[in-house]
C-alpha positions as a Markdown table, in Angstrom:
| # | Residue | x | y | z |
|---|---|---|---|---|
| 1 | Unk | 121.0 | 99.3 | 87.8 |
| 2 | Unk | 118.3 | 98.3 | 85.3 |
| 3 | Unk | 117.9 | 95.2 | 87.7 |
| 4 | Unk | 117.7 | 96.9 | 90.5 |
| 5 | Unk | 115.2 | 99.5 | 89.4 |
| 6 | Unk | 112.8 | 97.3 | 87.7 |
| 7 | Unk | 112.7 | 94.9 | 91.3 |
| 8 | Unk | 110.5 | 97.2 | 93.2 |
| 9 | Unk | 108.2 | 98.4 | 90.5 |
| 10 | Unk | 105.6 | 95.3 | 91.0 |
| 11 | Unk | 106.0 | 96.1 | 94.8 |
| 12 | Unk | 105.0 | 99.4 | 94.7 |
| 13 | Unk | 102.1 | 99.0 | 92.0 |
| 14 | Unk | 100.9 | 96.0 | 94.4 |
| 15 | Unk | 100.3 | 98.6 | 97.3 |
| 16 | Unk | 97.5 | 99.9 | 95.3 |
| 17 | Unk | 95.6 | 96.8 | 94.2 |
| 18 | Unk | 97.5 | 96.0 | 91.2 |
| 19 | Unk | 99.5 | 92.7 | 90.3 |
| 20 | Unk | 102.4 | 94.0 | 88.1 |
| 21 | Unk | 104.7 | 91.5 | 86.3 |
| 22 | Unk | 108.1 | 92.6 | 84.2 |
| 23 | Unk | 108.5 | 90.9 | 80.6 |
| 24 | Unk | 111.2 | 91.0 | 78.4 |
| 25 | Unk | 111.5 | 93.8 | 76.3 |
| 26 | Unk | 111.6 | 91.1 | 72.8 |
| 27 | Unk | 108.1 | 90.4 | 74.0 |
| 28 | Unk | 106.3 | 93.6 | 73.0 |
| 29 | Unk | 106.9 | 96.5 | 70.9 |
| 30 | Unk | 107.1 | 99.3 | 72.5 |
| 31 | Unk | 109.8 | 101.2 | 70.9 |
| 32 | Unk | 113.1 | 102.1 | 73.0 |
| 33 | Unk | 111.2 | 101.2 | 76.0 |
| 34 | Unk | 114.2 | 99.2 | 78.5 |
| 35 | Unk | 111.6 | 96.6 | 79.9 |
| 36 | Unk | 107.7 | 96.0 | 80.1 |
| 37 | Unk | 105.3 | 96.4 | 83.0 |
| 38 | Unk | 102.2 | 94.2 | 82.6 |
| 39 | Unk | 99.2 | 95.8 | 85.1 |
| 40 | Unk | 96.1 | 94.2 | 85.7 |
| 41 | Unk | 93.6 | 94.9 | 88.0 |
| 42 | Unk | 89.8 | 95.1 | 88.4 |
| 43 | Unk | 88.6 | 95.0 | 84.6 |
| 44 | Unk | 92.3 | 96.9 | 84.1 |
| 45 | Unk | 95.0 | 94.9 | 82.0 |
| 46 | Unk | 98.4 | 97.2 | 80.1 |
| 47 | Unk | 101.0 | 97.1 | 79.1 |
| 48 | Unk | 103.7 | 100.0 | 80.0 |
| 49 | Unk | 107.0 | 100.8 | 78.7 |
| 50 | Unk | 109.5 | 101.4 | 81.7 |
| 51 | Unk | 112.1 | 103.9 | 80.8 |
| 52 | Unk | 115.3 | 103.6 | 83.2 |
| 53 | Unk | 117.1 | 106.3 | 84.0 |
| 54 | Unk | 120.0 | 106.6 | 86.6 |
| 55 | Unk | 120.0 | 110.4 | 86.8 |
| 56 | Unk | 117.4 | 113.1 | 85.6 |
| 57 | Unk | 118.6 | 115.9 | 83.6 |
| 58 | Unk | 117.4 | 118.4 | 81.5 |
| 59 | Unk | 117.4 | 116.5 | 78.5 |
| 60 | Unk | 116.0 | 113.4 | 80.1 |
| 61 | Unk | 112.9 | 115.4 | 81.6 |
| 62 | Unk | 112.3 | 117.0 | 77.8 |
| 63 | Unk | 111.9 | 113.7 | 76.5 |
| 64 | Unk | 110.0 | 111.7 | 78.7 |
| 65 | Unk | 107.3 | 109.7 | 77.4 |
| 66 | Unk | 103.9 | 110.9 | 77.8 |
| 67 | Unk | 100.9 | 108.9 | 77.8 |
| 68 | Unk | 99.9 | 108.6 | 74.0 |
| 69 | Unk | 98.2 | 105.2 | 73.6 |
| 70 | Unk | 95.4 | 104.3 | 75.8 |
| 71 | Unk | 96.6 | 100.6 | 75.7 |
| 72 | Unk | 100.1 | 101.3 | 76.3 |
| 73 | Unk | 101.6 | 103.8 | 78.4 |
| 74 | Unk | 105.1 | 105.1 | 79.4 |
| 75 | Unk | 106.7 | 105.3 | 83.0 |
| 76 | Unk | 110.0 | 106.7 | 84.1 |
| 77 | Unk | 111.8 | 105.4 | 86.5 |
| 78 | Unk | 115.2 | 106.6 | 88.6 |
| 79 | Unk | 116.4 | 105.9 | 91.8 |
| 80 | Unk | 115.3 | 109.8 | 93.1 |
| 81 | Unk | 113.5 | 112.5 | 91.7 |
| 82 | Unk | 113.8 | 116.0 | 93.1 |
| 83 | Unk | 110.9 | 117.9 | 93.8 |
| 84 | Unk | 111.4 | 120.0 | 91.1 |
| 85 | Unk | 111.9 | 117.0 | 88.3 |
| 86 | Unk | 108.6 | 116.0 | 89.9 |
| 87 | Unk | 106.4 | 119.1 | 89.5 |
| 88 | Unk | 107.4 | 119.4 | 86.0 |
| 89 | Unk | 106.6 | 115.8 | 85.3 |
| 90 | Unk | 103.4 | 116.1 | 86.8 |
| 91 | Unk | 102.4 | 119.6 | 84.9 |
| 92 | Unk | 103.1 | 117.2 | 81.7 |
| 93 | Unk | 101.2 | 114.0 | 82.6 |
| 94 | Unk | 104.1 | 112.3 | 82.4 |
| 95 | Unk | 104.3 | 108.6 | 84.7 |
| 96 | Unk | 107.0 | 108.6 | 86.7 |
| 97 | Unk | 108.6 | 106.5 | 90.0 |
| 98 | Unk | 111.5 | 106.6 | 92.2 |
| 99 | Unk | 112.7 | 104.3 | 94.9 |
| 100 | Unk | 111.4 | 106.2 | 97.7 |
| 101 | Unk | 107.9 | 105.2 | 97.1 |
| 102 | Unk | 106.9 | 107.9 | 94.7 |
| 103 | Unk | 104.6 | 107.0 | 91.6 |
| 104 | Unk | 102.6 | 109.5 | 89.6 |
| 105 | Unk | 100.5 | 107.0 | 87.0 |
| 106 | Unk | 98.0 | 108.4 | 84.6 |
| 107 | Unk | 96.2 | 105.7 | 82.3 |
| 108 | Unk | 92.8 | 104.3 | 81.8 |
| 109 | Unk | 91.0 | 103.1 | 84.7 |
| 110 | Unk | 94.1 | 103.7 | 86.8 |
| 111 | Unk | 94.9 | 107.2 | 88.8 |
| 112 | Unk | 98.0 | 106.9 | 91.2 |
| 113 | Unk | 99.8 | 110.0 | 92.9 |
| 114 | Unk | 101.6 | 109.5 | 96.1 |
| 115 | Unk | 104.7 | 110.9 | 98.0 |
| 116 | Unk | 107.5 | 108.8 | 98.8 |
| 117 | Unk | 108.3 | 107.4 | 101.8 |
| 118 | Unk | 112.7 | 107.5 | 101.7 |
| 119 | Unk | 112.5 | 104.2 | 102.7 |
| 120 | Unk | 113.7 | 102.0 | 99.8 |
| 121 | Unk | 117.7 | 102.0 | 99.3 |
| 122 | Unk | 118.6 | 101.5 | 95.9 |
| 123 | Unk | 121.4 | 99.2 | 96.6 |
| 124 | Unk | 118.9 | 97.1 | 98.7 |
| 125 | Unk | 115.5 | 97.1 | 97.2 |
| 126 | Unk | 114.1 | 94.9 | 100.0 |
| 127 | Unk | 115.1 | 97.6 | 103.0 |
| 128 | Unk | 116.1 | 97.4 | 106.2 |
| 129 | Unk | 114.5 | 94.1 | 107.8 |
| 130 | Unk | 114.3 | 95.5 | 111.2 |
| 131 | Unk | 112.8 | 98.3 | 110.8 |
| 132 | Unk | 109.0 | 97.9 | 112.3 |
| 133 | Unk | 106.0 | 98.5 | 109.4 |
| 134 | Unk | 103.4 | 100.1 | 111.4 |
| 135 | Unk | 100.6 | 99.6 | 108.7 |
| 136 | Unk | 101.4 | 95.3 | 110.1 |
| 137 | Unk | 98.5 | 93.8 | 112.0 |
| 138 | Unk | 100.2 | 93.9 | 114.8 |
| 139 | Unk | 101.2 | 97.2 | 115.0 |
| 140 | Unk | 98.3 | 99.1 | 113.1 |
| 141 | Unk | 96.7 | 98.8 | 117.2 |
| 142 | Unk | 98.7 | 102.0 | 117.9 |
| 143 | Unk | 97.8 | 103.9 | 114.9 |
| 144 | Unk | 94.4 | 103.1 | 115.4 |
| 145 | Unk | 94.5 | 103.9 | 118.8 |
| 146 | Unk | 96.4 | 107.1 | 118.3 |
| 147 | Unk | 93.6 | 108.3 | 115.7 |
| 148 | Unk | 91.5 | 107.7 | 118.5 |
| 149 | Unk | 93.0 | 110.2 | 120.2 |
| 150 | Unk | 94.1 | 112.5 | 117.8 |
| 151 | Unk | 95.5 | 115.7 | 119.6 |
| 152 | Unk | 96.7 | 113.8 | 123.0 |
| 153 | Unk | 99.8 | 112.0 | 124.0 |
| 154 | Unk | 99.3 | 108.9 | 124.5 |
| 155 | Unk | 102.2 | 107.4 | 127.1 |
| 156 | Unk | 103.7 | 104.1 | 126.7 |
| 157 | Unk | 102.3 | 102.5 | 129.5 |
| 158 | Unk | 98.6 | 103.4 | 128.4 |
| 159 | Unk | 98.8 | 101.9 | 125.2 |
| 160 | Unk | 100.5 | 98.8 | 126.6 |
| 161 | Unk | 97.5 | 98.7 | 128.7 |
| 162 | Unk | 95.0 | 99.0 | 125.4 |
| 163 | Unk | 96.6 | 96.8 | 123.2 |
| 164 | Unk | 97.8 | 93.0 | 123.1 |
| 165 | Unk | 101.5 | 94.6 | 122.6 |
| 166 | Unk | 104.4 | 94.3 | 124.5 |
| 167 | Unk | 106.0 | 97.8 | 126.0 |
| 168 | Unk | 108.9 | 96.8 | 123.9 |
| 169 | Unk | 107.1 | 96.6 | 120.7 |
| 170 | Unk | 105.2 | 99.4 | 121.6 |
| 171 | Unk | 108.4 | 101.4 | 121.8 |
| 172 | Unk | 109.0 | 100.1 | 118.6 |
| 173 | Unk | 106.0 | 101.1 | 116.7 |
| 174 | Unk | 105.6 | 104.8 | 118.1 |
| 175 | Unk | 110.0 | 105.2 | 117.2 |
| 176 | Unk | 109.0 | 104.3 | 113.6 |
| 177 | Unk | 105.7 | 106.5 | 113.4 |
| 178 | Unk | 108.5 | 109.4 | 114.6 |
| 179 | Unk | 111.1 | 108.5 | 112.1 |
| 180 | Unk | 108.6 | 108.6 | 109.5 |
| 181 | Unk | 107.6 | 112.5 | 110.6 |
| 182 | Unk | 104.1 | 110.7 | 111.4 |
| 183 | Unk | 104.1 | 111.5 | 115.0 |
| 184 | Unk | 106.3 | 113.1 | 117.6 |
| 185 | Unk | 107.7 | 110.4 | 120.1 |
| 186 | Unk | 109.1 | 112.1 | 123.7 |
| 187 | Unk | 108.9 | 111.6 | 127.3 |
| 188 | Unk | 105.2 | 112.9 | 127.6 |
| 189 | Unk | 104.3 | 110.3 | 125.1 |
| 190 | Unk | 103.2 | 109.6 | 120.7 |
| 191 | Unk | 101.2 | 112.0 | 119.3 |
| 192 | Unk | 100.4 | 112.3 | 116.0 |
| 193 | Unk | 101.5 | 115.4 | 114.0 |
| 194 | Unk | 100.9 | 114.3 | 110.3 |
| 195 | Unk | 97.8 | 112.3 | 109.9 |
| 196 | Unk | 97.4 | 113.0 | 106.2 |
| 197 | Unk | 100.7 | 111.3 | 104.9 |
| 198 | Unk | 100.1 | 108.2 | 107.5 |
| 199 | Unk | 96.7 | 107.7 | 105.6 |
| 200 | Unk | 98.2 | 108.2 | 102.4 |
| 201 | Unk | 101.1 | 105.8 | 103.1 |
| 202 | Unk | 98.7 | 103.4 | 104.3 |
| 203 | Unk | 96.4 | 103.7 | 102.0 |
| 204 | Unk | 99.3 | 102.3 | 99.2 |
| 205 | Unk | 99.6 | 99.5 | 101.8 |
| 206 | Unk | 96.6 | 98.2 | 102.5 |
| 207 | Unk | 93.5 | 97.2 | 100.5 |
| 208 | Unk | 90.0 | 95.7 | 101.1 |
| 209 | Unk | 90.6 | 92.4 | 99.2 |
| 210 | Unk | 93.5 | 91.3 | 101.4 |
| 211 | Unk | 90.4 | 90.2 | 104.1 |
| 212 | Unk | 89.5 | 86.6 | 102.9 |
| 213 | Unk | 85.9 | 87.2 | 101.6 |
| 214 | Unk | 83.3 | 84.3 | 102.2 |
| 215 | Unk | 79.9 | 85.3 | 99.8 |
| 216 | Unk | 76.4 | 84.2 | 100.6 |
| 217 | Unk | 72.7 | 84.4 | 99.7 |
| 218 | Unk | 70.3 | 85.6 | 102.2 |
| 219 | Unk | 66.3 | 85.7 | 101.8 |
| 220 | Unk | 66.6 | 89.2 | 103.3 |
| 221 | Unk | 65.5 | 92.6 | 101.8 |
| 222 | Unk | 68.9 | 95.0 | 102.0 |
| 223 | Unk | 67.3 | 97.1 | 104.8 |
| 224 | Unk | 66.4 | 93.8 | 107.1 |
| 225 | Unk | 69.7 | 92.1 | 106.5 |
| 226 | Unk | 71.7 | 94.3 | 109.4 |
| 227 | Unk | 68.9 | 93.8 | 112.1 |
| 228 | Unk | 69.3 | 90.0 | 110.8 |
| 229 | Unk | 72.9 | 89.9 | 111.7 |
| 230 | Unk | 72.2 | 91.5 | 114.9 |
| 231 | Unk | 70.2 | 88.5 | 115.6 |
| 232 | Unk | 71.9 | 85.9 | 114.6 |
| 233 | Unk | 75.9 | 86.9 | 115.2 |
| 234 | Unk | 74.1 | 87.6 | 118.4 |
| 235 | Unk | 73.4 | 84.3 | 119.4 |
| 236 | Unk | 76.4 | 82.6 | 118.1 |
| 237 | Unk | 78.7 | 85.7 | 120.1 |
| 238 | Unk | 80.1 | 86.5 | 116.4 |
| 239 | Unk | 81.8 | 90.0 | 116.6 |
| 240 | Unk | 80.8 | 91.7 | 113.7 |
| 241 | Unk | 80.7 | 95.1 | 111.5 |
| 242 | Unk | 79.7 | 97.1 | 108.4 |
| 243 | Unk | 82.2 | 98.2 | 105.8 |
| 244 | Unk | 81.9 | 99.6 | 102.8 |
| 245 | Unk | 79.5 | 101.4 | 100.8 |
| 246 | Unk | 76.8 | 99.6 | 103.4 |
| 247 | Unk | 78.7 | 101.7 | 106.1 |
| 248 | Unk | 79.4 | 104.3 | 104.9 |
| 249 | Unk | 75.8 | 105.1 | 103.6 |
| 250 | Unk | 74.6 | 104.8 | 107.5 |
| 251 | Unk | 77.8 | 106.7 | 108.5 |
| 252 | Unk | 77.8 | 109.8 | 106.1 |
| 253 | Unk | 74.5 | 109.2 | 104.0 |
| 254 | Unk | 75.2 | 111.3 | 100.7 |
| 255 | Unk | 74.3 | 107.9 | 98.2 |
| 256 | Unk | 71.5 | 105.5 | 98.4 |
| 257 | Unk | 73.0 | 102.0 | 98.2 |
| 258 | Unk | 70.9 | 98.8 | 97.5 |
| 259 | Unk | 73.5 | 96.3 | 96.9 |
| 260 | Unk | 75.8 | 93.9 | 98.5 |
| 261 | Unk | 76.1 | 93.9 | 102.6 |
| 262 | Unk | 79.6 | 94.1 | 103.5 |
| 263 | Unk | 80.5 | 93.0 | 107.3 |
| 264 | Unk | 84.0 | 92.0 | 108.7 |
| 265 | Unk | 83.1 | 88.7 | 111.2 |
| 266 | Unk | 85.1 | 87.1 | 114.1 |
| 267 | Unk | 83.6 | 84.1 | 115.7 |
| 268 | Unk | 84.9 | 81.8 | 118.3 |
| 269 | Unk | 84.7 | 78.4 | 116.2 |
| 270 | Unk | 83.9 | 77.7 | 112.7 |
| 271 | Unk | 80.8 | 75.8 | 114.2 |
| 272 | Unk | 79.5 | 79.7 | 115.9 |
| 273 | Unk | 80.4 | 80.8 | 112.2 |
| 274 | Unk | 78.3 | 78.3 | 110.6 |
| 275 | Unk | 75.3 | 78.1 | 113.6 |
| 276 | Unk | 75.3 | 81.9 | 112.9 |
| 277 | Unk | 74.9 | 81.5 | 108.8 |
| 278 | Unk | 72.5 | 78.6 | 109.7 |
| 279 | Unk | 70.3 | 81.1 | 111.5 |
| 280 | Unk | 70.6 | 83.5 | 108.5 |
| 281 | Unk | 69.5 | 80.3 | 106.0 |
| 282 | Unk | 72.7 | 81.7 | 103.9 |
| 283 | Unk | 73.5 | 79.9 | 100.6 |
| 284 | Unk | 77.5 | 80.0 | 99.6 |
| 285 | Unk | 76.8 | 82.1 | 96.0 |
| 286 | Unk | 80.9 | 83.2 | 95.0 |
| 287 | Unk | 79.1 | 85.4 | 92.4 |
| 288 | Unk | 76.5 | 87.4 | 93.4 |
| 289 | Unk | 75.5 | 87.1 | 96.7 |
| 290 | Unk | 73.9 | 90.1 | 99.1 |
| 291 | Unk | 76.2 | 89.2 | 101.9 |
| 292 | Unk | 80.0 | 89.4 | 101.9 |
| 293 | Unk | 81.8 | 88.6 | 105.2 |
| 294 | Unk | 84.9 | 89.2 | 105.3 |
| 295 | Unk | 86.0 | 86.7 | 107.9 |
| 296 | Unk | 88.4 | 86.3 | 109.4 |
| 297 | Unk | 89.9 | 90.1 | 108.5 |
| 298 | Unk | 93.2 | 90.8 | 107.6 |
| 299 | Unk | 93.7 | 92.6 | 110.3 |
| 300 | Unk | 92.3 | 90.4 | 113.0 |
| 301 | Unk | 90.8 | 91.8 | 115.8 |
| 302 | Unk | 92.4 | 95.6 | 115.6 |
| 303 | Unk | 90.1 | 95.9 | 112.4 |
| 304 | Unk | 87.6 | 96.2 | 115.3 |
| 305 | Unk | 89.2 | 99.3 | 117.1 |
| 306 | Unk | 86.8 | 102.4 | 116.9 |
| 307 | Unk | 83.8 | 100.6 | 116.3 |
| 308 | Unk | 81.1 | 101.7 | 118.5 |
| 309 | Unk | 79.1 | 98.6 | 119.8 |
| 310 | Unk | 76.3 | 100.4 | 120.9 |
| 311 | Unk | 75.3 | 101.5 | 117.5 |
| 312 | Unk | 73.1 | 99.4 | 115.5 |
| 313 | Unk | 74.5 | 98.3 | 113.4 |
| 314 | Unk | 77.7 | 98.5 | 114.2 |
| 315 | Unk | 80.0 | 100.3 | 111.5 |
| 316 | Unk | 84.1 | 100.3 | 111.9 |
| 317 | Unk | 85.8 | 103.5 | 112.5 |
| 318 | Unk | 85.9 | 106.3 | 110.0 |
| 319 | Unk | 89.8 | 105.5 | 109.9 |
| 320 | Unk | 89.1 | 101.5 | 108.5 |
| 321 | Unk | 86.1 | 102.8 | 106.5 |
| 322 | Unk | 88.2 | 104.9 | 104.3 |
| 323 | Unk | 91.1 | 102.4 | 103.5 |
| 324 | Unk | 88.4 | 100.0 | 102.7 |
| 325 | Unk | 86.6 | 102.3 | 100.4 |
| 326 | Unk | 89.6 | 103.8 | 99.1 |
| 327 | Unk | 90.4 | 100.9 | 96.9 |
| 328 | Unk | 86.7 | 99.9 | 96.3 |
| 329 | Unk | 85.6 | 99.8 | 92.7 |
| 330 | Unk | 82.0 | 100.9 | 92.8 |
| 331 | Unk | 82.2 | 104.3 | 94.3 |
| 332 | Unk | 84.5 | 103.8 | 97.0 |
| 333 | Unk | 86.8 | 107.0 | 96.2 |
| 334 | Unk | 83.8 | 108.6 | 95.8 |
| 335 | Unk | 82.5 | 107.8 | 99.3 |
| 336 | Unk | 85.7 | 107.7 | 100.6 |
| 337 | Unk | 85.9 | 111.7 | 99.5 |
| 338 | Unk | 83.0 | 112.2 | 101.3 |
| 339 | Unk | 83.9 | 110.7 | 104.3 |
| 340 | Unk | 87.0 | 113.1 | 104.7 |
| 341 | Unk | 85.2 | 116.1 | 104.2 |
| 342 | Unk | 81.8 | 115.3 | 106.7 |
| 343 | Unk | 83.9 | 113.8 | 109.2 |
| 344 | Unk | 87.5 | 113.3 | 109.0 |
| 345 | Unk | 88.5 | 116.7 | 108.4 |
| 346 | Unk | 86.7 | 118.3 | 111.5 |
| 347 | Unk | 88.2 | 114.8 | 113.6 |
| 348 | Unk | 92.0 | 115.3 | 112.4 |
| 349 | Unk | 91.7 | 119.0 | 112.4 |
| 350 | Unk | 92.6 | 119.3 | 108.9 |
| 351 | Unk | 93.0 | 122.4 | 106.6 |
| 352 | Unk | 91.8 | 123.0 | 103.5 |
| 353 | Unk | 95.1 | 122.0 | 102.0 |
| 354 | Unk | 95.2 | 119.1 | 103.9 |
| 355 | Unk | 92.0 | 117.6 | 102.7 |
| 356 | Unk | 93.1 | 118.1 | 99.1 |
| 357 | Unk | 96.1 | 116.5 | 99.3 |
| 358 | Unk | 93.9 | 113.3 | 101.1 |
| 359 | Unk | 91.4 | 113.5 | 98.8 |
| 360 | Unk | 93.6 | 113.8 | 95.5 |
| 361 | Unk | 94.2 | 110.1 | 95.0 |
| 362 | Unk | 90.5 | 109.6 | 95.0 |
| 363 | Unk | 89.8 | 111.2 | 91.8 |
């Protein structure tokens, strides 16, 4: 069981930007701990004590371990907590995960709260292999293109016809966003019905610096640089986009931002790539460069759904902006918060509870 348990713990942590490693208990000492969790993460490194439990009782929930020591923290672990086991773990600040996705993880530098998903079976911590992940490459196109939408249902056929996916994996997709309680999947079509946990869920999934990042010097002021890229990604027929904090001060305002441009990039050849950073007289600098391209981006061309080309500049959808800024060190949550409220909310139709529960894991 202890095996078992301790398996998917770096999993999980990794869906929110962490690299998580188990060590053997005889390596630290935290007292009556069963195994330790090392965390690290952007200027984050810990060390937690992982407390194994195969049922929660009473007694069990009485003694959990609390966060104490701001260099060493506790988590409990069982295969399932009940709802109630959860609130009353919460009310105490106590770290706890299950193997249906759940984690509630308090500790300097490092806030986590997020609903489980049911998918992980104890007895097989890496799932059912057939079952589709909609938050893939591939298959984000539908969610993205569902959010586009939001309200309608979308038939098979159509999104066949606005995507690069088959009508099989299609069916696939929109089966698994309805077995997830996602979306409702019938003869009239997808539609989504919960937009809040998809974002949520994919929010644990997905992170900014899975896009390879490419960092230059430009001999641009901040405010020229996008009218620059215009120009040059222009010529070269480089598809292009703002992300970030440099989109989502032109998308929502709220923060004056001076620092790094952040653009995702997809050009035909290296050589239109290069011709295009010719034109920009851009200088490789890994450390502190005013341009970041992410290029190519993780997720390929769908990263590109929702973006408006005739804006200038162009900015991705609201949808991509938030999981990038989600994760982003320097004030992403914040923006990210601020994004759901000015814009989000009214798009999705979301109530007040609804936005809270979205906007929770950013504080």
């Amino acid at each position: 069981m202890l095996r078992r348990l301790v398996t998917a713990l770096p999993d999980l942590f990794a869906r929110h930007g962490l690299d998580a490693r188990i060590e053997p208990i005889a390596r630290g000492s935290l007292s009556q701990a069963d195994a330790v969790l090392d965390l690290e993460g952007e200027g984050i490194r810990l060390e937690v004590g992982i407390d194994v439990h195969r049922r929660i009782d009473g007694e069990t929930l009485a003694h959990a371990g609390a966060i104490d020591d701001p260099l060493r923290a506790r988590l409990l672990v069982a295969p399932k907590f009940s709802r109630t086991a959860r609130a009353h773990l919460r009310e105490q600040n106590q770290n706890h995960a299950d193997l249906t996705g759940v984690i509630f993880f308090r500790a300097p530098g490092v806030r986590i709260d997020v609903e489980g998903r049911g998918r992980i079976n104890v007895e097989n911590i890496q799932g059912d292999k057939q079952r589709i992940n909609p938050f893939s490459k591939k298959a984000s196109q539908i969610i993205r293109l569902l959010f586009g939408h939001h309200g309608e249902s979308l038939g098979t056929g159509e999104m066949v016809s606005r995507t690069s996916l088959s009508r099989a994996w299609v069916f696939a997709v929109t089966k698994e966003l309805a077995a997830r309680g996602y979306a409702t999947a019938d003869d009239r079509g997808c539609r989504l019905t919960n937009p809040v946990n998809l974002l949520r869920d994919w929010m644990t999934e997905y992170t900014w610096k899975q896009n390879v990042r490419r960092t230059f010097t430009i001999p641009f002021a901040y405010h020229e640089i996008p009218e620059r890229l215009a120009s040059a990604f222009g010529a070269s027929e480089v598809k292009w986009a703002l992300t970030l904090l440099s989109g989502a001060q032109r998308r929502v305002g709220y923060a004056e931002y001076t620092g790094a441009i952040h653009a995702y990039a997809i050009a035909p050849s290296e050589a239109s790539l290069n011709a295009a950073l010719d034109a920009l007289y851009a200088v490789p600098a890994p450390d502190n460069g005013n341009l970041v391209l992410m290029a190519p981006p993780y997720y390929g061309d769908a990263v590109f759904v929702g973006v408006q080309e005739q804006s200038t500049p162009p900015i991705v959808s609201d949808v991509q902006l938030l999981l990038d800024l989600a994760h982003y060190p320097v004030r992403g949550p914040e923006m990210a918060e601020v994004l759901v409220r000015s814009r989000l909310a009214k798009a999705l139709a979301l109530s007040a509870v609804d936005v809270s529960r979205l906007v929770e894991n950013f504080r």
